[in-house]
PDB file with SEQRES, HELIX, SHEET and CRYST1 records, atoms N, CA, C and O in Angstrom:
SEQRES   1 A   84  UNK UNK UNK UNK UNK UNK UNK UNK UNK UNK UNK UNK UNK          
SEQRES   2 A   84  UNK UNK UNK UNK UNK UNK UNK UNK UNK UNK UNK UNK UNK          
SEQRES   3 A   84  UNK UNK UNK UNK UNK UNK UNK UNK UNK UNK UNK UNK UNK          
SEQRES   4 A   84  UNK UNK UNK UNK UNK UNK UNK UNK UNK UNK UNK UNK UNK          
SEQRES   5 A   84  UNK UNK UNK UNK UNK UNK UNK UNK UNK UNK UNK UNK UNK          
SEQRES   6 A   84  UNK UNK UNK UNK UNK UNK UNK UNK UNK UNK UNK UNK UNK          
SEQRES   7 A   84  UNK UNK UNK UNK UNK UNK                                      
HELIX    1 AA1 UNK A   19  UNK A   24  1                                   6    
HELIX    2 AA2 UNK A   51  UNK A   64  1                                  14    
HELIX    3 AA3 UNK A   69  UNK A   82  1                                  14    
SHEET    1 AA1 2 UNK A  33  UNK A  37  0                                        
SHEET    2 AA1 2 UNK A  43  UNK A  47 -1                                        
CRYST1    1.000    1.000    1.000  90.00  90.00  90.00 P 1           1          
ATOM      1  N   UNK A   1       1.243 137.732  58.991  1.00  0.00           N  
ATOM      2  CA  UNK A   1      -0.015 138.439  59.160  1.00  0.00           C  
ATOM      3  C   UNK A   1      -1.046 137.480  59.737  1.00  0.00           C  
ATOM      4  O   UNK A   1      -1.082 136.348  59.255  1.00  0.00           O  
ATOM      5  N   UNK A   2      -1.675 137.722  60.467  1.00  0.00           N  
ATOM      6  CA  UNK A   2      -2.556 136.869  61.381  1.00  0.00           C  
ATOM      7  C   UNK A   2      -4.122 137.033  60.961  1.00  0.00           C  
ATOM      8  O   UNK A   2      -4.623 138.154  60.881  1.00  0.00           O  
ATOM      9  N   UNK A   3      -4.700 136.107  60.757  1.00  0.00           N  
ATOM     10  CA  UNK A   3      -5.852 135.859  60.173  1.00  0.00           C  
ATOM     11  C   UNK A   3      -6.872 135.327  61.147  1.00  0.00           C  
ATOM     12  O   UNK A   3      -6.498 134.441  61.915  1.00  0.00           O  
ATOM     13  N   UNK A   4      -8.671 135.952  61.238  1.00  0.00           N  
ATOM     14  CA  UNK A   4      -9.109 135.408  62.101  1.00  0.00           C  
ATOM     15  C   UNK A   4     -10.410 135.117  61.805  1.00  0.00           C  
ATOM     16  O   UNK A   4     -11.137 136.101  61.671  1.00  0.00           O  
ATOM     17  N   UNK A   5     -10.985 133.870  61.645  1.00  0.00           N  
ATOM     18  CA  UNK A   5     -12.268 133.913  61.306  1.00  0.00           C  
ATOM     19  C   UNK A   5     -13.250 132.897  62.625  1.00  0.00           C  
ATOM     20  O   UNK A   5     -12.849 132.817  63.786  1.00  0.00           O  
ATOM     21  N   UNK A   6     -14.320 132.329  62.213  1.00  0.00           N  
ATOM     22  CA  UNK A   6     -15.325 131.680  62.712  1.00  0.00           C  
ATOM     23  C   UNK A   6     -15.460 130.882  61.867  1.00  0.00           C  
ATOM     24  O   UNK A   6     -15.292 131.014  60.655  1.00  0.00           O  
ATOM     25  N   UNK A   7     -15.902 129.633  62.695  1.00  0.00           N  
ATOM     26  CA  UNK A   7     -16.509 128.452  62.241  1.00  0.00           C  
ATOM     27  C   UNK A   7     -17.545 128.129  62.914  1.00  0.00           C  
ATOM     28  O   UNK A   7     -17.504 128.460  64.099  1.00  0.00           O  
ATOM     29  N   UNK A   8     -18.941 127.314  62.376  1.00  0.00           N  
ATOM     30  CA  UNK A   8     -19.558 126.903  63.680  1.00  0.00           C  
ATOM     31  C   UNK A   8     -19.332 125.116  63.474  1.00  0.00           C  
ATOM     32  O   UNK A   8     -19.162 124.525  62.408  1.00  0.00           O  
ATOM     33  N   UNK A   9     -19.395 124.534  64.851  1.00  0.00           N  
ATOM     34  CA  UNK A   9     -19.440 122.832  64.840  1.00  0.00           C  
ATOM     35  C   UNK A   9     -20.308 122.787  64.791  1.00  0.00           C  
ATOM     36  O   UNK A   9     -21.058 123.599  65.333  1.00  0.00           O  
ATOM     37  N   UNK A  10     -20.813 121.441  63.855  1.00  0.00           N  
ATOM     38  CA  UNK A  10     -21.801 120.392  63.454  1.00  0.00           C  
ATOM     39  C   UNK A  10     -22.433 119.913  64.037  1.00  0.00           C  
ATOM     40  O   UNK A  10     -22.069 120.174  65.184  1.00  0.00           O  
ATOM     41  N   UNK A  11     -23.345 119.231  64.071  1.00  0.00           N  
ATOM     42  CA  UNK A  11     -23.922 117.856  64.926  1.00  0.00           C  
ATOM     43  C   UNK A  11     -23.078 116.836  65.330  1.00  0.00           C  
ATOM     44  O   UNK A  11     -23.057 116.308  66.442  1.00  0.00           O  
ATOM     45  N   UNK A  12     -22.187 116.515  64.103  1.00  0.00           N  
ATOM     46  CA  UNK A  12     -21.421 115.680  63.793  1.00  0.00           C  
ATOM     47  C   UNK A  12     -19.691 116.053  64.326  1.00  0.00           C  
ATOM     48  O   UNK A  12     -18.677 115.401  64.074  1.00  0.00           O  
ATOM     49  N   UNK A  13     -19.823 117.258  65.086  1.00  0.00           N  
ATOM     50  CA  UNK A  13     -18.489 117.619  65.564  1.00  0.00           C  
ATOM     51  C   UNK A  13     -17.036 117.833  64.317  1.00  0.00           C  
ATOM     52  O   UNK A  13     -15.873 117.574  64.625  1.00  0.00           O  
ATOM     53  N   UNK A  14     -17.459 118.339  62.951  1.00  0.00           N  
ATOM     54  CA  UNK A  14     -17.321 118.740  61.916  1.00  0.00           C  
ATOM     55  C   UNK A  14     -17.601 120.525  61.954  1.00  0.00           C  
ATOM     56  O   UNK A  14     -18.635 120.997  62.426  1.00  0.00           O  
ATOM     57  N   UNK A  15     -16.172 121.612  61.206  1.00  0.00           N  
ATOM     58  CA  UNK A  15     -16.276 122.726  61.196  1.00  0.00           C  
ATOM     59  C   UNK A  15     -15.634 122.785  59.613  1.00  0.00           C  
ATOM     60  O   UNK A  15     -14.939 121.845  59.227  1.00  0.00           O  
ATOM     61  N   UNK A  16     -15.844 123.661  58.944  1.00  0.00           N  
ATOM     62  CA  UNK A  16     -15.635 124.211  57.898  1.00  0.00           C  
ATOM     63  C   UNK A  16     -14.297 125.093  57.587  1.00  0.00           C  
ATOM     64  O   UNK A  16     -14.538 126.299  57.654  1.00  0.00           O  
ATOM     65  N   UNK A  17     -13.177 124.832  57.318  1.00  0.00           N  
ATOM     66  CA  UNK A  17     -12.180 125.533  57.556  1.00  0.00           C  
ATOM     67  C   UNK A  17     -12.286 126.947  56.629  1.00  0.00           C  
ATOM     68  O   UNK A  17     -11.806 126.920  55.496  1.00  0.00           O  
ATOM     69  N   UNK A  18     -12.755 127.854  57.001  1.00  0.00           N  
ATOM     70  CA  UNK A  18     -12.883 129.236  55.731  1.00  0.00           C  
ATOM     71  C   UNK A  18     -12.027 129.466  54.627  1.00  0.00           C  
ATOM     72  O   UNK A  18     -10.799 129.421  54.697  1.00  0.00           O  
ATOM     73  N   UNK A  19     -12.669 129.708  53.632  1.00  0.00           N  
ATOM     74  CA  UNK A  19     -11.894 129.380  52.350  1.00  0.00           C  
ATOM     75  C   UNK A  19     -10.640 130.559  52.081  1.00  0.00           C  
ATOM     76  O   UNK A  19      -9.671 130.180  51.423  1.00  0.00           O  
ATOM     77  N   UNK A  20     -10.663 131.822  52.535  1.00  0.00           N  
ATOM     78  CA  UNK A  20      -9.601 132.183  53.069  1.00  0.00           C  
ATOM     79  C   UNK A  20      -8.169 131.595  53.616  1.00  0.00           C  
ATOM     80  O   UNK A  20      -7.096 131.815  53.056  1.00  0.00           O  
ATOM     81  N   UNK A  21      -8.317 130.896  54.676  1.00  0.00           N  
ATOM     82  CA  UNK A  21      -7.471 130.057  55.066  1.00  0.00           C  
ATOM     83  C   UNK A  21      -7.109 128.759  54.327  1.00  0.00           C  
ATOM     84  O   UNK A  21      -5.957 128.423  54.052  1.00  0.00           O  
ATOM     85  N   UNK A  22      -8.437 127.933  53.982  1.00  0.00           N  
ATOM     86  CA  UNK A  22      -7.916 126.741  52.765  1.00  0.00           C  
ATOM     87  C   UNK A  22      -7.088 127.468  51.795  1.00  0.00           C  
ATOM     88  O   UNK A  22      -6.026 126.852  51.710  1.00  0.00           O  
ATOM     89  N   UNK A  23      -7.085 128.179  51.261  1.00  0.00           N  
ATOM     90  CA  UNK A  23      -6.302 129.079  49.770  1.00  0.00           C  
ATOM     91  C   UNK A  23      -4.469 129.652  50.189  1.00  0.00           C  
ATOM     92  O   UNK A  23      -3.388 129.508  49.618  1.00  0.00           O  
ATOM     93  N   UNK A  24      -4.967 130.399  51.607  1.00  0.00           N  
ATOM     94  CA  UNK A  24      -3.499 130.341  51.869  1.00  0.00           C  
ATOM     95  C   UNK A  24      -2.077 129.351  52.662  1.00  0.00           C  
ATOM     96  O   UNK A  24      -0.855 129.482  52.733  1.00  0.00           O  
ATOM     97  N   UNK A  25      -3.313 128.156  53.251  1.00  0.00           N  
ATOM     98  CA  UNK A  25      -2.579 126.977  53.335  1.00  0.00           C  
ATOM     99  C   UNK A  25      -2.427 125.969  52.061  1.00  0.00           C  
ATOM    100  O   UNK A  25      -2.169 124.777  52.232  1.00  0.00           O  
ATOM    101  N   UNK A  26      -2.563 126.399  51.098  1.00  0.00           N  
ATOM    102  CA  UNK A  26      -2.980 125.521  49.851  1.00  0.00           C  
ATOM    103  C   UNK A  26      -3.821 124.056  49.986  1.00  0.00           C  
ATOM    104  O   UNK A  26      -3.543 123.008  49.403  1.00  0.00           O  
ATOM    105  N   UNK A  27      -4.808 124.272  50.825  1.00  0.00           N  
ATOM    106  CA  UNK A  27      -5.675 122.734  51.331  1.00  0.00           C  
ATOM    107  C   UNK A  27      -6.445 122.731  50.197  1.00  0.00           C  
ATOM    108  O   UNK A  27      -6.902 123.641  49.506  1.00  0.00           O  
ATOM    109  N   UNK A  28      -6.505 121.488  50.135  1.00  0.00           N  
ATOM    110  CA  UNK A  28      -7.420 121.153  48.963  1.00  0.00           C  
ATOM    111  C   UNK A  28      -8.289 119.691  49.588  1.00  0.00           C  
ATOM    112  O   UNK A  28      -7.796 118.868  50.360  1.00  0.00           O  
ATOM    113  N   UNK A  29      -9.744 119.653  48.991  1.00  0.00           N  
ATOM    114  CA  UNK A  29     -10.174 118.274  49.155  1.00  0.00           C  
ATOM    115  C   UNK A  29      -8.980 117.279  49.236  1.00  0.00           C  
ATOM    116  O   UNK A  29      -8.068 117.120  48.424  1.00  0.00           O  
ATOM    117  N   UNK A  30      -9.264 116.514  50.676  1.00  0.00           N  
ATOM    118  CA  UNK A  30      -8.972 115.274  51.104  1.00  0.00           C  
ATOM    119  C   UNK A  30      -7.619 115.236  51.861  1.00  0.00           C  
ATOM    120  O   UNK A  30      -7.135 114.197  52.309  1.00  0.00           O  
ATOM    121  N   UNK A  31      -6.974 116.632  51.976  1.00  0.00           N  
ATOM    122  CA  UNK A  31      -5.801 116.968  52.475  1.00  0.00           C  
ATOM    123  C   UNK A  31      -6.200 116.789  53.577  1.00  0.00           C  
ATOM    124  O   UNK A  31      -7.396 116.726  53.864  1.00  0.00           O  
ATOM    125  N   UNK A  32      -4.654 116.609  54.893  1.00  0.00           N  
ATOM    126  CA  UNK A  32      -4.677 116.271  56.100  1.00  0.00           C  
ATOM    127  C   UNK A  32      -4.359 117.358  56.617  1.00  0.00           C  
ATOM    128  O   UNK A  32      -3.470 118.058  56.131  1.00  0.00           O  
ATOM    129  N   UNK A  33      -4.912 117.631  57.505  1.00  0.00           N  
ATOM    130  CA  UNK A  33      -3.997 119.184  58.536  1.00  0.00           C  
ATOM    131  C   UNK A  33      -4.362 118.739  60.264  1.00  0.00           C  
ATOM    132  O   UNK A  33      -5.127 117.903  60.744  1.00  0.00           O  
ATOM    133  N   UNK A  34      -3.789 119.342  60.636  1.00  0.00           N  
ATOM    134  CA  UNK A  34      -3.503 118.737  62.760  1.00  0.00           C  
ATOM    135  C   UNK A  34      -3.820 120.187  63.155  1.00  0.00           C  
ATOM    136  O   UNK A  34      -3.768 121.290  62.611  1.00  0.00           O  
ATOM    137  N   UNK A  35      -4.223 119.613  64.519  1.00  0.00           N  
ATOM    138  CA  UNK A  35      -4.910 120.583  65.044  1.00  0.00           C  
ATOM    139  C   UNK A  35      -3.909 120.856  66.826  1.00  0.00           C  
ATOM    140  O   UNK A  35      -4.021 120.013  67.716  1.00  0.00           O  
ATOM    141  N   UNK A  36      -3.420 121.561  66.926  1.00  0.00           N  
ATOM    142  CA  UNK A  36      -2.625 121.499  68.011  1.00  0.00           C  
ATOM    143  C   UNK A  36      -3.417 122.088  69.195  1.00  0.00           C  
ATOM    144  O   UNK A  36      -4.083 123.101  68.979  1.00  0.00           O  
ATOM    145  N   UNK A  37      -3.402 121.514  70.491  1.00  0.00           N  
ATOM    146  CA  UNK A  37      -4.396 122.560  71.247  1.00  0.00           C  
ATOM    147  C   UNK A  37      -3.440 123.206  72.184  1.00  0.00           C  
ATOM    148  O   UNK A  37      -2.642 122.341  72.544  1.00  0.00           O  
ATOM    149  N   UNK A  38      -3.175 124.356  72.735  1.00  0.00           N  
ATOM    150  CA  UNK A  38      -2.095 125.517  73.546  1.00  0.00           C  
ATOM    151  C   UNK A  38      -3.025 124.868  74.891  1.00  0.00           C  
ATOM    152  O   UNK A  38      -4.032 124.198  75.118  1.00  0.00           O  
ATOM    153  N   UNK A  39      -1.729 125.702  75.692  1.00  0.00           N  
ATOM    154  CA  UNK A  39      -2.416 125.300  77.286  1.00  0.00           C  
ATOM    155  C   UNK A  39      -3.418 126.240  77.707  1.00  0.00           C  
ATOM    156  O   UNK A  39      -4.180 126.061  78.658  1.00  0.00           O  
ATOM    157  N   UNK A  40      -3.366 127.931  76.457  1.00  0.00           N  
ATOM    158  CA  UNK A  40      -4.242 128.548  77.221  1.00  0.00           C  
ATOM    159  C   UNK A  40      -5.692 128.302  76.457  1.00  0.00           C  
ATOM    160  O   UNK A  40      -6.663 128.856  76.972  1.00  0.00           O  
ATOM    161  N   UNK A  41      -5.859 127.676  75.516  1.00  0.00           N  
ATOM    162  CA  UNK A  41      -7.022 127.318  74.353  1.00  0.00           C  
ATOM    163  C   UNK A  41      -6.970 127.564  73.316  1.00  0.00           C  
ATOM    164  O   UNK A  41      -7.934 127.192  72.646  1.00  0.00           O  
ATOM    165  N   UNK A  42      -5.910 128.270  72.636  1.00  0.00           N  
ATOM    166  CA  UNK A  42      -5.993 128.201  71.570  1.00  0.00           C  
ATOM    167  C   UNK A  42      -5.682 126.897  70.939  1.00  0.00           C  
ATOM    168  O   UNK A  42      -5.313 125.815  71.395  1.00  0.00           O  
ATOM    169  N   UNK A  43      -6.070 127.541  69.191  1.00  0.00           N  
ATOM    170  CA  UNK A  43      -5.987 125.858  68.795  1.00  0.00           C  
ATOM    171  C   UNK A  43      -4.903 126.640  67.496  1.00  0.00           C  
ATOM    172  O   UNK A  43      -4.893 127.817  67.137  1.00  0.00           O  
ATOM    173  N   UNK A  44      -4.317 125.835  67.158  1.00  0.00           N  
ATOM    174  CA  UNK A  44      -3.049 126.040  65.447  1.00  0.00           C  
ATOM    175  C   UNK A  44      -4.053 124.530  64.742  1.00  0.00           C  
ATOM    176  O   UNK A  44      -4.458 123.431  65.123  1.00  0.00           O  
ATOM    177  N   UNK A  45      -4.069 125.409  63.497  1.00  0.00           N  
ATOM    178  CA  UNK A  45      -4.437 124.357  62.153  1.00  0.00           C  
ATOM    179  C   UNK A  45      -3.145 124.465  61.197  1.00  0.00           C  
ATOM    180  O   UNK A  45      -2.683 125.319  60.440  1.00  0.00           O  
ATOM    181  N   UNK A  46      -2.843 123.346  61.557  1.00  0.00           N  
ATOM    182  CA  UNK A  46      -1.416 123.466  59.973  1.00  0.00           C  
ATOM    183  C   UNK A  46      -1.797 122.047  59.334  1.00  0.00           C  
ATOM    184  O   UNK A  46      -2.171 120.958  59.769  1.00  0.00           O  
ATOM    185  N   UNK A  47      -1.462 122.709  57.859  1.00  0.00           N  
ATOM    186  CA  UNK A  47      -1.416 121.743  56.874  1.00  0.00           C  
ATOM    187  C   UNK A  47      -0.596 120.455  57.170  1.00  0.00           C  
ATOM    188  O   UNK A  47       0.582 120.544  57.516  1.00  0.00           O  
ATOM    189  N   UNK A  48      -1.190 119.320  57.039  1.00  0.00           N  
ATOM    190  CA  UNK A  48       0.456 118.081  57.106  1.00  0.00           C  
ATOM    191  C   UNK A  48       1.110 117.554  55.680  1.00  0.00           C  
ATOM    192  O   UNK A  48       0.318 117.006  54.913  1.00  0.00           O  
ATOM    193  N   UNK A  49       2.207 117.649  55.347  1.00  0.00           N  
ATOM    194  CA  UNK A  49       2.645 117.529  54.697  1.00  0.00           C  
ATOM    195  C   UNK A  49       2.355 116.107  54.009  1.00  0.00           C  
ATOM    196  O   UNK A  49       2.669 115.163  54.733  1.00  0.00           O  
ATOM    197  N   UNK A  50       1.765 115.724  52.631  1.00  0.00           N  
ATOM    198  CA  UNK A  50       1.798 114.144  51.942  1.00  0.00           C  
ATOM    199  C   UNK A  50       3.356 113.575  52.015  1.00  0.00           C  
ATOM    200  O   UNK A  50       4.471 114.083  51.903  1.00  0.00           O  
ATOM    201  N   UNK A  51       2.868 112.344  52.245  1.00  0.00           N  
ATOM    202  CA  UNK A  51       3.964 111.414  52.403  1.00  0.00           C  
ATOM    203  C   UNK A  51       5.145 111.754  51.347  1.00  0.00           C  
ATOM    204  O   UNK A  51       6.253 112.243  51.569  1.00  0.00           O  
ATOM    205  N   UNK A  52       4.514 111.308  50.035  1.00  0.00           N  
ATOM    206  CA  UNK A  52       5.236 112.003  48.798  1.00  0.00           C  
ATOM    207  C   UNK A  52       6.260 113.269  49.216  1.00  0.00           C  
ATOM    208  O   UNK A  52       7.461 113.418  48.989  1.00  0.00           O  
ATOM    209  N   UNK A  53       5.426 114.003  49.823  1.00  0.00           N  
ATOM    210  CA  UNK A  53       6.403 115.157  49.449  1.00  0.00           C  
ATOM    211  C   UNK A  53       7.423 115.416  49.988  1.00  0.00           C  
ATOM    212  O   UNK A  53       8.384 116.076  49.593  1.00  0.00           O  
ATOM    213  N   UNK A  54       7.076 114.440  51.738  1.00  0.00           N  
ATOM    214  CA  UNK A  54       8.125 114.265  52.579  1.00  0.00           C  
ATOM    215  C   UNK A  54       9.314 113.656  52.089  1.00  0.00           C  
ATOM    216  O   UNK A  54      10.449 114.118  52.205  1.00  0.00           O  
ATOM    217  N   UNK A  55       8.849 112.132  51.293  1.00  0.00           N  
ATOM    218  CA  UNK A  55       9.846 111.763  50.480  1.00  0.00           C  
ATOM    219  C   UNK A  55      10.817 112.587  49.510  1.00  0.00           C  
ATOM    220  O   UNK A  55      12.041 112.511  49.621  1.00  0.00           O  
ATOM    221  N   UNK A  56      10.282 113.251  48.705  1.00  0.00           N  
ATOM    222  CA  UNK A  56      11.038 114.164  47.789  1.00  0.00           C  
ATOM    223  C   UNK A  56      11.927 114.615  48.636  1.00  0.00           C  
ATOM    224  O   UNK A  56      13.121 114.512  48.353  1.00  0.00           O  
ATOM    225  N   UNK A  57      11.453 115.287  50.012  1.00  0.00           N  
ATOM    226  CA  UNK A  57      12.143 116.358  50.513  1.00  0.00           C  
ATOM    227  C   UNK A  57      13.467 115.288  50.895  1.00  0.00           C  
ATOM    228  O   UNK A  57      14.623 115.550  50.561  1.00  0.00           O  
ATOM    229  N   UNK A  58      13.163 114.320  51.484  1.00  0.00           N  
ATOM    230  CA  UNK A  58      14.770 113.078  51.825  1.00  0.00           C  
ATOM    231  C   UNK A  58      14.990 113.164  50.859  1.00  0.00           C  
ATOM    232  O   UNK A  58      15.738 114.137  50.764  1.00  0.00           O  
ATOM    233  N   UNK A  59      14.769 112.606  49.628  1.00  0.00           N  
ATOM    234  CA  UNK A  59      15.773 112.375  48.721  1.00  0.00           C  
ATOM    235  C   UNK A  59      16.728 113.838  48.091  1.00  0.00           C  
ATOM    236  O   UNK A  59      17.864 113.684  47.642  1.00  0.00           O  
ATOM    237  N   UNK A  60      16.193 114.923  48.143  1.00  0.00           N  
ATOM    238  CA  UNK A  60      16.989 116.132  47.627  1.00  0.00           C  
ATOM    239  C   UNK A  60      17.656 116.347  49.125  1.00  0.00           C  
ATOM    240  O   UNK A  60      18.851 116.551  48.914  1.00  0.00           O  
ATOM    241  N   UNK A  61      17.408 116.387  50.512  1.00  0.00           N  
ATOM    242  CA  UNK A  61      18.638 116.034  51.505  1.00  0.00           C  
ATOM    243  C   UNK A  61      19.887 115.484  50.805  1.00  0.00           C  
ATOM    244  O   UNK A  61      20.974 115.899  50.402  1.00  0.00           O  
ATOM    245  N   UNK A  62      18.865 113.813  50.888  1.00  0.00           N  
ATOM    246  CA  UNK A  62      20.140 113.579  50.379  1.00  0.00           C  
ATOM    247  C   UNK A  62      20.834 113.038  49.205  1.00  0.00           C  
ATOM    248  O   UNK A  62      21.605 112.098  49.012  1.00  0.00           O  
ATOM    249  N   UNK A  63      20.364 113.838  48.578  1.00  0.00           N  
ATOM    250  CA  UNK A  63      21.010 113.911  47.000  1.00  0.00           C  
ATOM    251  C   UNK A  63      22.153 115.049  47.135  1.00  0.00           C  
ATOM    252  O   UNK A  63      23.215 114.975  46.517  1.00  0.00           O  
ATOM    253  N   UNK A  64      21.848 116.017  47.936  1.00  0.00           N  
ATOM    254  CA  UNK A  64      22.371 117.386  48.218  1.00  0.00           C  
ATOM    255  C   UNK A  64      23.764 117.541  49.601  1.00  0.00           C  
ATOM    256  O   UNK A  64      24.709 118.296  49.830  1.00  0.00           O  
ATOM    257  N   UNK A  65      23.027 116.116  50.335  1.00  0.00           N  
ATOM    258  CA  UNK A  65      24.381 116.142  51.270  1.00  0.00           C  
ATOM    259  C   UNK A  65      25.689 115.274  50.513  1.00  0.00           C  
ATOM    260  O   UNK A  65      26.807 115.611  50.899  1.00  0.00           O  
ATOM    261  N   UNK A  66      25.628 114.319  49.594  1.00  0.00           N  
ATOM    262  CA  UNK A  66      26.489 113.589  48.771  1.00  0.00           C  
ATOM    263  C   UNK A  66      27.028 111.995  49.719  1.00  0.00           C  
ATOM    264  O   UNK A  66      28.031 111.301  49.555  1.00  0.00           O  
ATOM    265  N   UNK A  67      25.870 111.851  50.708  1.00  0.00           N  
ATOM    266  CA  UNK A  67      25.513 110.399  50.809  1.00  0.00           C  
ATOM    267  C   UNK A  67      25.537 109.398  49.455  1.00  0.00           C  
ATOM    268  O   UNK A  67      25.004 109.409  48.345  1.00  0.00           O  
ATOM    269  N   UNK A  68      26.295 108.686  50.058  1.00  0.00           N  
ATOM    270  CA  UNK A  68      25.985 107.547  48.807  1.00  0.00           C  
ATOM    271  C   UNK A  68      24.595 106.205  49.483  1.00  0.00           C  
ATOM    272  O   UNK A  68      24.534 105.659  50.585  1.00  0.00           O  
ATOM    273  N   UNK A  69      23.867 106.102  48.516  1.00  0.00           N  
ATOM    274  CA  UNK A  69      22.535 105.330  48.941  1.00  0.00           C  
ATOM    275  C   UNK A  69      22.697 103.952  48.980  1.00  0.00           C  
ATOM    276  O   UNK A  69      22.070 103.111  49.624  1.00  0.00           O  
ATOM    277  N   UNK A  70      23.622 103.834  48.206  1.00  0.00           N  
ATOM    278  CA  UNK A  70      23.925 102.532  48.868  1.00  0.00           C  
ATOM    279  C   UNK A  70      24.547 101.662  49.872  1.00  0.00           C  
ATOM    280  O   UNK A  70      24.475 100.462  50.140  1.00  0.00           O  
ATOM    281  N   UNK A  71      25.498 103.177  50.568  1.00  0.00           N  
ATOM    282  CA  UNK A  71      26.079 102.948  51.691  1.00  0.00           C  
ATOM    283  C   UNK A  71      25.181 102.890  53.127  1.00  0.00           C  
ATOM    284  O   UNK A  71      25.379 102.381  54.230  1.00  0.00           O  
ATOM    285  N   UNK A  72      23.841 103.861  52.387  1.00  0.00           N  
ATOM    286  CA  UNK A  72      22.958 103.934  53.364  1.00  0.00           C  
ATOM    287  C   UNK A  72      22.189 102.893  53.740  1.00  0.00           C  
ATOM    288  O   UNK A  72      21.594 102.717  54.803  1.00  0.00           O  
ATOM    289  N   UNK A  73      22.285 101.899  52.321  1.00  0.00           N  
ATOM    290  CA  UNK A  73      21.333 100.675  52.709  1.00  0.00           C  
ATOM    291  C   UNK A  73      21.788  99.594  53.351  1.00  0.00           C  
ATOM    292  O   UNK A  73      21.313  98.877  54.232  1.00  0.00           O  
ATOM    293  N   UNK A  74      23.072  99.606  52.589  1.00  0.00           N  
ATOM    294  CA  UNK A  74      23.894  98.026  54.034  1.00  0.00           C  
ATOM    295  C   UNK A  74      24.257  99.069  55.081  1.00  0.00           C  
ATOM    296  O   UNK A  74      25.388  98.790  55.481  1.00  0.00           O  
ATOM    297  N   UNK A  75      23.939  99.802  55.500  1.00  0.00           N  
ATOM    298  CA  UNK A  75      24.084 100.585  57.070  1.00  0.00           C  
ATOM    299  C   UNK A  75      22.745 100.149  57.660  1.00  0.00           C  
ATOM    300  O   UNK A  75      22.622  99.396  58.626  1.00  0.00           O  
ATOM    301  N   UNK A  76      21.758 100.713  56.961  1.00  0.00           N  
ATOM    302  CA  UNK A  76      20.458 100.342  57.631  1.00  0.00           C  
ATOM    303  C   UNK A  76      20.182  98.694  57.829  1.00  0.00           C  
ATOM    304  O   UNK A  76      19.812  97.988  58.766  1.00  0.00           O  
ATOM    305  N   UNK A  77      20.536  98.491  56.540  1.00  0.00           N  
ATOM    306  CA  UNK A  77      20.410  96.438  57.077  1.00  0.00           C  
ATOM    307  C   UNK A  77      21.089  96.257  58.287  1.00  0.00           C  
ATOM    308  O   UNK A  77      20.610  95.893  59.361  1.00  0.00           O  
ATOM    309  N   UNK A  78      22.389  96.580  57.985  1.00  0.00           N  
ATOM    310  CA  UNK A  78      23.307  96.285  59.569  1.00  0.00           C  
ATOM    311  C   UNK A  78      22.767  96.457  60.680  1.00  0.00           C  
ATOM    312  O   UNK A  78      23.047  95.837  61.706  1.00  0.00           O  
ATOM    313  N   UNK A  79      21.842  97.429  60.543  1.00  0.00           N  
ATOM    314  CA  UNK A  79      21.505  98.101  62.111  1.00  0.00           C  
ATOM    315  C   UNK A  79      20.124  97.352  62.202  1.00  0.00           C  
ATOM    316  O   UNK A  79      19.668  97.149  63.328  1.00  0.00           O  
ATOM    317  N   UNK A  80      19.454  96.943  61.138  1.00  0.00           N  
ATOM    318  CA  UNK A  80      17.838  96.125  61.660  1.00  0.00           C  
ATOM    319  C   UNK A  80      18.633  94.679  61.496  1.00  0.00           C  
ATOM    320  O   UNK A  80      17.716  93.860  61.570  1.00  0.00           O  
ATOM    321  N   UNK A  81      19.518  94.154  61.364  1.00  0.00           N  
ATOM    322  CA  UNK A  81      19.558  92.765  61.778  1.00  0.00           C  
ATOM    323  C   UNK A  81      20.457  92.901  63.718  1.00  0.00           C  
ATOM    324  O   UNK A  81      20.402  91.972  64.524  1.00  0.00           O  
ATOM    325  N   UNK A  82      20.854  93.660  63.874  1.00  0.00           N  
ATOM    326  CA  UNK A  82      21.104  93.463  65.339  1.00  0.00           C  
ATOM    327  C   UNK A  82      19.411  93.686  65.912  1.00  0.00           C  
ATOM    328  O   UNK A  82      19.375  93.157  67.023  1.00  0.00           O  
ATOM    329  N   UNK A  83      18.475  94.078  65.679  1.00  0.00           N  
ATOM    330  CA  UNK A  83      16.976  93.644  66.429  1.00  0.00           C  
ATOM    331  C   UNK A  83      16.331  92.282  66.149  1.00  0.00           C  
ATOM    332  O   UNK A  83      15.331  91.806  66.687  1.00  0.00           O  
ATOM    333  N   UNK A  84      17.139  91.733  65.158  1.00  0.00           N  
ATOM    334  CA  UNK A  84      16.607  90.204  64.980  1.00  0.00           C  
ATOM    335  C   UNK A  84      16.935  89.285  66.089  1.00  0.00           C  
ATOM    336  O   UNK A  84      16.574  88.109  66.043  1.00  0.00           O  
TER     337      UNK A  84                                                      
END                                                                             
């Protein structure tokens, strides 16, 4: 369902994201969100995901693909000592 409001810019080049939209992106003070700009002008506001959560999301990957983590780590050493 497509949602459409107004904002006005600041002095300070600062807009107010409508609390409508903060509530159904779940934004909260101090959250990050990107602003994509289209070729014809529109703009997309999406939430960015916290680091944290990105993390969680790797580790249930791969907790869930049945990687072993420690195979993953002398793999990854292996592969950053050939850039030394």
């Amino acid at each position: 369902m497509s949602v459409t409001h107004e904002a006005t810019v600041t002095s300070k080049g600062q807009i107010t994201v409508p609390k409508e939209i903060r509530e159904r992106l779940g934004l909260e003070r101090g959250e990050t969100v990107s602003f994509e700009l289209a070729a014809d002008g529109t703009v997309r506001l999406r939430k960015e995901d916290a680091p944290l959560d990105e993390l969680r999301d790797l580790r249930e990957e791969i907790r869930f693909s049945g990687t072993d983590i420690e195979s993953m780590q002398r793999e990854s050493k292996r592969q950053w000592s050939t850039f030394e």
